[in-house]
C-alpha positions in Angstrom: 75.3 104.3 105.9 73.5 106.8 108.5 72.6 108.8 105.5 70.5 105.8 103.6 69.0 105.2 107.3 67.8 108.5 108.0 66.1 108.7 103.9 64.8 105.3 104.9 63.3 106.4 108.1 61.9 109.7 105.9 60.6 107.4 103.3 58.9 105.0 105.8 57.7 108.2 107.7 56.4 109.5 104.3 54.4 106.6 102.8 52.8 105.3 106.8 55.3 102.5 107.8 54.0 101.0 111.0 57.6 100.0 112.1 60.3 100.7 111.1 64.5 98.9 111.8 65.7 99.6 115.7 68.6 101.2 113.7 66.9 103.5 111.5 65.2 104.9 114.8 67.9 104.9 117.5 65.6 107.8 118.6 63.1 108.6 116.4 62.9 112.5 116.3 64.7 113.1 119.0 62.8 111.6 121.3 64.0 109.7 124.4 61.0 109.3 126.7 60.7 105.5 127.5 57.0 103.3 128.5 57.9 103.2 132.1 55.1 104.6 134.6 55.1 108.6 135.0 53.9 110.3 137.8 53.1 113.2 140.2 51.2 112.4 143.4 50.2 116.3 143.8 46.8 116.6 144.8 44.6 119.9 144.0 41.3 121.5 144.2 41.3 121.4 140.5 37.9 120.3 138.2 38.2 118.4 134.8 36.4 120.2 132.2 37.6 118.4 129.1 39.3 116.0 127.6 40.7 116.8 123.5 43.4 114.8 121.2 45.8 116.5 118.5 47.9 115.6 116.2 51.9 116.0 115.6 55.0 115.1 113.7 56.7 112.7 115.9 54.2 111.9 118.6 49.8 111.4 119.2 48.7 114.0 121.9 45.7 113.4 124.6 45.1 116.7 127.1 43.0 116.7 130.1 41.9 120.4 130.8 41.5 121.6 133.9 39.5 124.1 135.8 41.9 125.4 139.1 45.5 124.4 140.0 47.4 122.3 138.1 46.7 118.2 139.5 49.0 115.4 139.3 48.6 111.8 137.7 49.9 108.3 137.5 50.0 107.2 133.7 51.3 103.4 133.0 50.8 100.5 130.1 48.3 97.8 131.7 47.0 94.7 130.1 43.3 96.1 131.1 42.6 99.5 132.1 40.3 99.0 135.0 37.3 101.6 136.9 38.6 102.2 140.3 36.0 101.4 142.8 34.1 98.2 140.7 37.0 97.1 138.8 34.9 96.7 135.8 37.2 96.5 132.4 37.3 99.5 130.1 36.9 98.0 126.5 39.4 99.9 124.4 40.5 99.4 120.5 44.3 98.9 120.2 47.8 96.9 120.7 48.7 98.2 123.9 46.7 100.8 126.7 47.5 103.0 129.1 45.6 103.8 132.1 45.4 107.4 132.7 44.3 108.5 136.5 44.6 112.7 136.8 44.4 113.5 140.4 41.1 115.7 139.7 37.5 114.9 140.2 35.1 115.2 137.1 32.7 116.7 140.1 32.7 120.0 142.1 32.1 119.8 145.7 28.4 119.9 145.6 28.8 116.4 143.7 27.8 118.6 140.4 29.4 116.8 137.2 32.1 119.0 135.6 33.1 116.5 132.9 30.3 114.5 131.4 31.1 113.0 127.8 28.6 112.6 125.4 30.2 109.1 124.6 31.6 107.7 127.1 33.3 105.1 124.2 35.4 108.2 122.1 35.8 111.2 124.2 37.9 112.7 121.0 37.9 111.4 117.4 41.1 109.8 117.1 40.5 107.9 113.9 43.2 108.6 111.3 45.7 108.8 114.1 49.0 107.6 113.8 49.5 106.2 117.3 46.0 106.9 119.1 43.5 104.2 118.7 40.4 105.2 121.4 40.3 107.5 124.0 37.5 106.0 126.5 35.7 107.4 130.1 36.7 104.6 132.8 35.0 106.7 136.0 35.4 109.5 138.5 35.8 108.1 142.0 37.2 109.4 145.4 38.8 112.7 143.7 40.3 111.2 140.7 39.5 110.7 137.6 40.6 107.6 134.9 40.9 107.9 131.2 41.5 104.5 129.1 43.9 105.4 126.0 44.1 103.0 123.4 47.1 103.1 121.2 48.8 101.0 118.3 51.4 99.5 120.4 53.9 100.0 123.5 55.0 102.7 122.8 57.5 105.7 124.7 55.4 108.6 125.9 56.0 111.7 127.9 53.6 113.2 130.9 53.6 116.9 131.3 51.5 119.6 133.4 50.9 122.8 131.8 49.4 126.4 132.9 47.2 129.1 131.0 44.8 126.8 130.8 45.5 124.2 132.8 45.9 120.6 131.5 47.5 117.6 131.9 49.1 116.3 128.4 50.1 112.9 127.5 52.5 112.8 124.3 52.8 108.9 122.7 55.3 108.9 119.9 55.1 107.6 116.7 57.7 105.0 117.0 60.2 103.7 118.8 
């Protein structure tokens, strides 16, 4: 029986299944990261510079470069991810979205813009994404900075800071 549930999960994986049976994916590569909030309330003196999208086998992956030491973040599912300050809405494509705040202004201490996207709407080209839907600019405000990231559906993800260069990288798996 486990052996006809991991070829179904392979076949499923193979031909772009959306979902897949809580028991063919009791965890689905591996991975055991869970949707709760993640975070790290370190501040720095740290610049964004960047923000990029890659793909992988088991998971979608957004990084949020950074110029200086390594910043923290509070990453959580909302129902709307919000600009701090206004509160305006972030329109974002998707099933379920999580608001991304890296503590890290997208301005240097003159008030000199560090990060400024081209399109506000798709900071990365995300379409043909397994789990990523949009990637959208909420705001930079009070020394942090707010990234709406629409994906397919509540799904677990992982938050991790990482050095040479610095980033801060948000992993969404596949599935369940």
């Amino acid at each position: 029986m486990r052996r006809f549930l991991i070829l179904l999960a392979a076949f499923a994986a193979c031909v772009g299944l959306s979902t897949l049976p809580a028991a063919a994916t009791p965890s689905y590569c591996g991975l055991v990261w869970g949707s709760q909030d993640k975070s790290n309330p370190t501040y720095s003196p740290a610049t964004l510079t960047t923000v990029r999208a890659g793909r992988h086998e088991c998971f979608d992956r957004m990084v949020v470069d950074l110029a200086g030491p390594s910043a923290g973040y509070l990453v959580r599912y909302v129902d709307t991810v919000t600009e701090d300050g206004s509160g305006a809405p972030v329109p974002l494509r998707g099933g379920a979205f999580l608001q991304v705040t890296v503590n890290a202004p997208a301005y240097d201490d003159a008030g000199n813009m560090t990060y400024r996207p081209t399109d506000r709407t798709e900071l990365a080209n995300v379409s043909g994404y397994q789990t990523l839907r949009q990637i959208a600019w909420a705001v930079s405000f009070e020394g942090q900075s707010t990234i709406g990231l629409g994906v397919r559906a509540r799904l677990p993800f992982r938050v991790s800071t990482l050095d040479n260069p610095t980033r801060v990288v948000i992993d969404v798996a596949h599935y369940w």
